[in-house]
C-alpha positions in Angstrom: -29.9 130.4 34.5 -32.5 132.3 32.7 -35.8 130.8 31.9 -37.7 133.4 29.4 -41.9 132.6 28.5 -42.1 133.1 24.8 -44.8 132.5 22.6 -43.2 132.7 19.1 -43.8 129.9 16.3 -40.9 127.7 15.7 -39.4 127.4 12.1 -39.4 123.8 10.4 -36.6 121.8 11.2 -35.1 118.6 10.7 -32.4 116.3 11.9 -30.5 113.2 12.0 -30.6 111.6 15.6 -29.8 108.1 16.9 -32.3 105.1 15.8 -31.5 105.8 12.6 -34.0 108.5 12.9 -35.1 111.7 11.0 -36.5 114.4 13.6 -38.8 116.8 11.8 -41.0 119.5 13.8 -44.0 118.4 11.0 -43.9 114.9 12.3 -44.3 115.9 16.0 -47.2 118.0 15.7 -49.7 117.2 18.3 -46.9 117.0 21.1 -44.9 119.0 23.4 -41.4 118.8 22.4 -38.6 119.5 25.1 -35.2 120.4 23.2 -31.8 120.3 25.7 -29.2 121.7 23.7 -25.5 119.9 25.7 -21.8 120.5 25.0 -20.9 117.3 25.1 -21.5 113.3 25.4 -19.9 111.4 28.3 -19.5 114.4 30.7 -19.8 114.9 34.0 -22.7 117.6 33.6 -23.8 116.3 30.1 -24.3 112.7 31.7 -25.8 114.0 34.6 -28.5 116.1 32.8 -29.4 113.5 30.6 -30.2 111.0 33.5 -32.4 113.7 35.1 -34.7 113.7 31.7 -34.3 109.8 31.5 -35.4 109.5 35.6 -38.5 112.0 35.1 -39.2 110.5 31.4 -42.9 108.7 32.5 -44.0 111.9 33.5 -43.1 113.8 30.8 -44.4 110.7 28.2 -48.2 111.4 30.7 -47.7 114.8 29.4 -47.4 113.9 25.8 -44.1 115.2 25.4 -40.6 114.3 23.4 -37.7 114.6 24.6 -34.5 115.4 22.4 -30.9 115.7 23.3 -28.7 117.8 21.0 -24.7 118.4 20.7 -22.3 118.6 18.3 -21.4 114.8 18.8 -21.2 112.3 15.9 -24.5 109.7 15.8 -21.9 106.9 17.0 -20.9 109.0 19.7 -24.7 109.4 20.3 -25.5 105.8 20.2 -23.1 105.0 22.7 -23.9 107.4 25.2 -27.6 106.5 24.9 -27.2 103.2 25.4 -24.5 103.4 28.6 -26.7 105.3 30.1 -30.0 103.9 29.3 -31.6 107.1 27.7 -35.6 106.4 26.5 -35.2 109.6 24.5 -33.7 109.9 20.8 -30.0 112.3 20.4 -29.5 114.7 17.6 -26.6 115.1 16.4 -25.9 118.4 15.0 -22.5 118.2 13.6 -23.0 121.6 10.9 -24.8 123.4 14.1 -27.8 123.7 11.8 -30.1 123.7 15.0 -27.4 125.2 16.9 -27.8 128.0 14.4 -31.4 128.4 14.8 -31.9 128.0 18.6 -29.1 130.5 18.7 -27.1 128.4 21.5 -23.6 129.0 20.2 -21.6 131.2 22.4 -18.1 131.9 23.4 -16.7 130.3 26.2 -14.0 130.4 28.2 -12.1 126.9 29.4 -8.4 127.2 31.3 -8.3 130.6 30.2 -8.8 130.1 26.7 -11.8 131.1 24.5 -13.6 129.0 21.8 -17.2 128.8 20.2 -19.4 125.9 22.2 -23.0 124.9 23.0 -24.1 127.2 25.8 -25.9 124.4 28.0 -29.8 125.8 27.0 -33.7 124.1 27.0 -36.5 124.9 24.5 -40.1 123.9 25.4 -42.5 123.8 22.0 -46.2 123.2 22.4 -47.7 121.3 20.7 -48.9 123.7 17.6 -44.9 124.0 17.4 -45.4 127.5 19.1 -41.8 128.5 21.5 -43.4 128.5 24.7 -40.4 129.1 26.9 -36.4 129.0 26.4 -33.6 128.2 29.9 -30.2 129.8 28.7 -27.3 129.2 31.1 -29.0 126.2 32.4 -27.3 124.5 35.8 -28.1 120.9 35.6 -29.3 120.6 39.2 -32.9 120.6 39.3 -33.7 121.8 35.9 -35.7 118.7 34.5 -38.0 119.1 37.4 -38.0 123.1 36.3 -38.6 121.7 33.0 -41.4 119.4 33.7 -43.3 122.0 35.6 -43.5 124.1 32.7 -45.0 121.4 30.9 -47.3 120.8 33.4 -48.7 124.8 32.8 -48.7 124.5 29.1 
């Protein structure tokens, strides 16, 4: 995994994500915003990840920051997951990899030998003038929320 300190402003956005919810980077000015980009809902590493942000979510909440979860999964997908597994955060789903696209997390990927184009498992931290402050590419689930909510802790 490699975590990279940035400091470049991060272009508006906005998305559909469960709760019947519109996420717009306008709307969460004033906050930290953690972005975990995932390949997919109800897997192993996806599920596991996702309870790691869930477990540390007080903390980060003390620290004024969202949390979002993004993959290519339908918002009924989304819902479901969120709610088996007791996630306080909000899921995007980015079905036309519009975010994808502009966090640059689309990669090729090799699975039982063949290749295809998937969600390279990857963390944004925004401060809270919506300025990139640092980017985890390749992230291995184990231990990265706590990586994650350090860096908060610095901003």
């Amino acid at each position: 995994m490699s975590s990279v300190v940035l400091n470049k402003p991060v272009p508006a956005f906005e998305a559909e994500a469960t709760g019947e919810q519109t996420v717009r980077l306008a709307d969460l000015a004033g906050k930290n915003i953690v972005i975990y980009f995932y390949p997919k809902d109800n897997t192993p590493g996806c599920t596991t990840e996702g309870q790691d942000f869930r477990d540390r979510m007080p903390l980060f909440s003390e620290l004024d920051t969202e949390i979002f979860g993004v993959s290519r999964d339908s918002l009924r997908t989304h819902e479901n997951f969120r709610a088996r597994h007791g996630f306080p955060f909000h899921l995007i789903s980015d079905t036309d990899e519009t975010l994808c696209k502009l966090f640059d997390v689309i990669k090729l990927k090799k699975m039982y030998g063949k290749e295809h184009l998937g969600i390279e498992r990857s963390t944004f931290l925004i401060d809270k003038e919506g300025v990139l402050r640092q980017e985890w590419r390749g992230v291995k689930v184990k231990g990265h929320a706590d990586e994650v909510l350090e860096a908060v802790k610095s901003l």
